[in-house]
N, C-alpha and C positions, 0 to 999 in steps of 0.2 A: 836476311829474314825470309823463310818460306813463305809460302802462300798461306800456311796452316796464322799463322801471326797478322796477317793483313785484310783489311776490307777487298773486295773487290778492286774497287778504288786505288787501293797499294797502299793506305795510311793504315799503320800501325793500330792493332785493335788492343783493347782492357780487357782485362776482367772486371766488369762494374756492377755495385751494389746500388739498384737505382731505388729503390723502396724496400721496406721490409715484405720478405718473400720476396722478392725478383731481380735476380741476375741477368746480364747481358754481354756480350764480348761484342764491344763494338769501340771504332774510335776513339780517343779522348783525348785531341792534341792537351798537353803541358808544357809551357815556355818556360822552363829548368835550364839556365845556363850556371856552368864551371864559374865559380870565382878562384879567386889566388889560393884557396884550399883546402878546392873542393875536386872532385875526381866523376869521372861517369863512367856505369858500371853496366855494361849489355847482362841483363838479367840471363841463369843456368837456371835452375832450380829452386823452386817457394815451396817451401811448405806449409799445408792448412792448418791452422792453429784455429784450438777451441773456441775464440774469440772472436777469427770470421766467421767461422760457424754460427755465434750467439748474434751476432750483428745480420746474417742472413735471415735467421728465424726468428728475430726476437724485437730488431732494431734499437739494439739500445743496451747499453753496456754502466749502469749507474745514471749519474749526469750527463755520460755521452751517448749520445742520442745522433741518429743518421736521419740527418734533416733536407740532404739534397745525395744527388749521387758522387759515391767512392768508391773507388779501386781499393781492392780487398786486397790482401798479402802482408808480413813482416815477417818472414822466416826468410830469408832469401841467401843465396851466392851467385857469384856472377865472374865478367873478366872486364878488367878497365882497359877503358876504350878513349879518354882523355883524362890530363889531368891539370889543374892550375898551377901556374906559375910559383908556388912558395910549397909544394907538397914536394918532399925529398925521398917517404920511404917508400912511394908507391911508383911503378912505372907502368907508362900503357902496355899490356899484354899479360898482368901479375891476375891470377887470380884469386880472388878473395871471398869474406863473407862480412857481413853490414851489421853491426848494433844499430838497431832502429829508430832509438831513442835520441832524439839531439837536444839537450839541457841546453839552458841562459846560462855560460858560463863564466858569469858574475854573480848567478844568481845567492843565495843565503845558503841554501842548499849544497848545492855546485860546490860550492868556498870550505864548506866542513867536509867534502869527501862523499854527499849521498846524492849525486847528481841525480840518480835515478826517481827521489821522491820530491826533485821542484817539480814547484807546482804549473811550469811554462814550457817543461819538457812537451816537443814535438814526436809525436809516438805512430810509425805507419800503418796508416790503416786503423787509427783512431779516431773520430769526426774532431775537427775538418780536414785530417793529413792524410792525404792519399796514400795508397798501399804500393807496392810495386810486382802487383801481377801484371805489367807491359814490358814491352821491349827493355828500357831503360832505367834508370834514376840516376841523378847526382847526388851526392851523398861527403859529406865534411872528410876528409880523408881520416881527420884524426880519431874517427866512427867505425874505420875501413882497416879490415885486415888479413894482409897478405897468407894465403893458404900455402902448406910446405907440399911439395909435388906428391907426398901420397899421402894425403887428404883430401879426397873426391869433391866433386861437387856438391853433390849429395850430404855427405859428413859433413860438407860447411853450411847447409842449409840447416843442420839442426843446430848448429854450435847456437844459437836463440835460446830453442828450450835449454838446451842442455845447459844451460849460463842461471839459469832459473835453480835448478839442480845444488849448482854450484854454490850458487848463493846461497839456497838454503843448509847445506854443510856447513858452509862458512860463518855464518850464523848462528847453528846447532856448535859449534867450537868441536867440534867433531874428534873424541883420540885415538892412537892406535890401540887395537884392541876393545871397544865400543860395541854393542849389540842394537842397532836399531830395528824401531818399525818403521814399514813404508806402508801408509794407509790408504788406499787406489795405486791399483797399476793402469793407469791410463798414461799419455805418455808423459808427463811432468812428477807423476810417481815413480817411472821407470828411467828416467834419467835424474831424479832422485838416488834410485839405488844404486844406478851407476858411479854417483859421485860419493853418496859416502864409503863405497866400498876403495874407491881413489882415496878418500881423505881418511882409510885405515881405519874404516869397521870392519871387526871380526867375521861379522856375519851379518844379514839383514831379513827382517821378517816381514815380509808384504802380506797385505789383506787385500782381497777384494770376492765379486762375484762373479766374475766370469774367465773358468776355468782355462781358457786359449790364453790369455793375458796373464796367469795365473803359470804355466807352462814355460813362457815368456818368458818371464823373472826368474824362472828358477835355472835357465837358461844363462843368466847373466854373470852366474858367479859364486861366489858363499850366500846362497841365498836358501830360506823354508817360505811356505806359503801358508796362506789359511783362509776358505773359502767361510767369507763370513754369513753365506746363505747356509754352512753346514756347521759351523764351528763358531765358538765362543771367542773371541781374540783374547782376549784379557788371560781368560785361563789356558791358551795355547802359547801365551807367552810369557805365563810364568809358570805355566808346567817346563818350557824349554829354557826356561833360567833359574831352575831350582827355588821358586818362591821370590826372586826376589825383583823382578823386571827388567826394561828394558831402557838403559842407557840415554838412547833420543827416542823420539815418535815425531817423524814427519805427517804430518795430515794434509793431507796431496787430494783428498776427495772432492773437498768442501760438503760434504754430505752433512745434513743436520745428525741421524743418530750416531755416525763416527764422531763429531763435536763434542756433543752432551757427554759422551761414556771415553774421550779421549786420554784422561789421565790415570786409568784403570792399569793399563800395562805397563805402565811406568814406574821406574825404583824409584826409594826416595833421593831427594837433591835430582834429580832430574831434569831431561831439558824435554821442550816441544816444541815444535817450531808448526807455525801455521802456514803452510804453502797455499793446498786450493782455496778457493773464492769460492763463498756459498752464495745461493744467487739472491737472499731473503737473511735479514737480521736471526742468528743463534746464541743459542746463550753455550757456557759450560760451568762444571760443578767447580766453584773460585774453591769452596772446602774443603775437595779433593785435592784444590789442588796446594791449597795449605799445608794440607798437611802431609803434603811431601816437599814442602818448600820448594816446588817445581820451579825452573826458569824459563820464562816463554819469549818467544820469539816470532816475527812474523815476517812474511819476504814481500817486496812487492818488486816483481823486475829482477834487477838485478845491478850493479856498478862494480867499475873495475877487475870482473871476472873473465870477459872475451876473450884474452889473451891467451889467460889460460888455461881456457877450454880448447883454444885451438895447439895450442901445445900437450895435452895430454891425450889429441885424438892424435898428434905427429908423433908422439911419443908409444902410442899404444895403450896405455894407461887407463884407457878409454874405447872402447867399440860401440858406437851407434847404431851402426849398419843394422843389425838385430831387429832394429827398434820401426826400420823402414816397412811399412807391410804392402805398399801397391802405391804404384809411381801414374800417372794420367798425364799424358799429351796437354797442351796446352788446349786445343781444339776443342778435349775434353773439361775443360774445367768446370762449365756449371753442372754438369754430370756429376764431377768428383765433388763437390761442393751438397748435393742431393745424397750420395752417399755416406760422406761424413755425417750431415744430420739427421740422417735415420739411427747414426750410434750402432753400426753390426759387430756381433759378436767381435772379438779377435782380433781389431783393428789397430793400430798404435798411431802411426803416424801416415800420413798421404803424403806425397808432394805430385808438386805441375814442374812438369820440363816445359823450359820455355824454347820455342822453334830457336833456331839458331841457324847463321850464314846470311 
């Protein structure tokens, strides 16, 4: 550990979210010991996710409300540095990347296959689970997975969003040959398009307003854009499917008028899948969406997709890197944290390197 990671002192410092509005990198012992299978993982790279962000400015994410202080972070990779006695695929020195979420697995949920929506899932950096922007975490191994030697650190810090992406493909039933929309390119939009264009969409049409992000996307692949500050979505997407729509419509904004006017671009039989979180109750048009007997879909999280996100970044199949726009020293982090919530132009994703040695 540098000095850049330690108090004065030499004890390991957080990143801590001690009230709404106020960060602090200081201290925070945690008595986290290894059980028979569990693993500890010296933290590489976090990346800032929309959600510490909302927890910084906002305190408070639904019901979860930041009632004492938390260590902020849930995008992480790291290299295991111990592990318990009954974990066989992992070894100390593998480097990996963490699904954050650890389910009751016994729970109802858990048992039908949708671990991600019990309701007792521990979520980092959810109030009361600490995050892991510190030196360390232990973490269930069967959570933990081994990174193939070129897949960076980095690339394994997003395999999070990216699993979000995945899921919503997964969900949309996605064919070959499919014409979606991606409704925000922010980064859960944009690894969005990453994955349906992996799960063999022809092409993909993203909307948004800010032209740099817009640039982005069109960067990623068979992709058209459409700046909804200049242009009509609806009719730019079915002037570019000759009248007749579009396949899926991810909606990755949560934006109320992307909502309301969501199943305009849409052919009939249709799917839509609801990715972003709006932060306030919206409605949409149910008689639009009748009467294309649309099929909807909504993601929360994600289950069972980690693997194979990390196999179609080893694979290629997948490039994130793109998506990385400015990396900040750990030293830096409530810097990068002031950053992110100003929202600048052009920004996708941030991450914090964490000191190392």
């Amino acid at each position: 550990m540098s000095s850049q990671g330690k108090s004065a002192a030499g004890e390991e410092r957080a990143l801590v979210l001690e009230e709404l509005g106020k960060l602090s990198l200081r201290p925070f012992p945690l008595d986290e010991q290894v059980g028979p299978h569990d693993v500890r993982i010296a933290i590489h790279t976090v990346g800032i996710c929309g959600s510490d962000v909302h927890y910084y400015t906002h305190g408070a994410i639904g019901n979860f409300v930041v009632r004492e202080p938390m260590i902020l972070g849930h995008e992480a990779s790291g290299t295991v540095t111990e592990i318990g006695p009954e974990v066989k695929h992992l070894a100390v020195g593998d480097r990996v990347c963490m699904e954050p979420g650890i389910p009751d697995p016994i729970s109802r949920a858990s048992r039908i296959g949708h671990y991600n929506l019990d309701p007792a899932v521990r979520f980092w950096a959810t109030p009361p689970v600490h995050g892991v922007l510190r030196a360390s975490v232990v973490h269930p191994a069967a959570f933990t997975f081994k990174l193939p030697d070129n897949v960076s650190f980095a690339a394994g810090a997003m395999v999070e969003p990216l699993a979000v992406g995945v899921q919503a493909a997964t969900q949309a039933k996605v064919k070959p040959g499919d014409i979606a929309v991606v409704i925000g390119a922010g980064p859960i939009g944009l690894v969005t398009v990453l994955a349906a264009l992996a799960a063999g969409c022809a092409r993909v049409i993203v909307s948004d307003v800010d032209p740099v992000k817009l640039d982005m996307a069109r960067g990623l692949g068979a992709v058209e854009t459409v700046n909804v500050r200049e242009q009509n979505l609806a009719e730019q997407v079915l002037t570019s499917t000759d009248g007749w729509g579009a396949d899926v419509i991810f909606e990755c904004s949560g934006a109320e008028a992307a909502i309301t006017r969501v199943f305009e671009p849409l052919r009939p039989a249709g799917t839509v899948v609801f990715v972003g979180m709006p932060t306030k109750l919206v409605a949409y048009d149910v008689v639009a969406a009748q009467i294309r007997e649309a099929r909807v879909e909504h993601v929360f999280r994600y289950a069972n997709v980690f693997g194979r996100c990390v196999d179609m970044l080893a694979s290629g199949a997948i490039d994130v890197s793109p998506l990385i726009t400015r990396t900040f020293d750990f030293k830096d982090s409530i810097e990068a944290f002031d950053i992110a919530a100003s929202a600048p132009a052009g920004e996708v994703k941030m991450q914090i390197l964490m000191p190392q040695g």
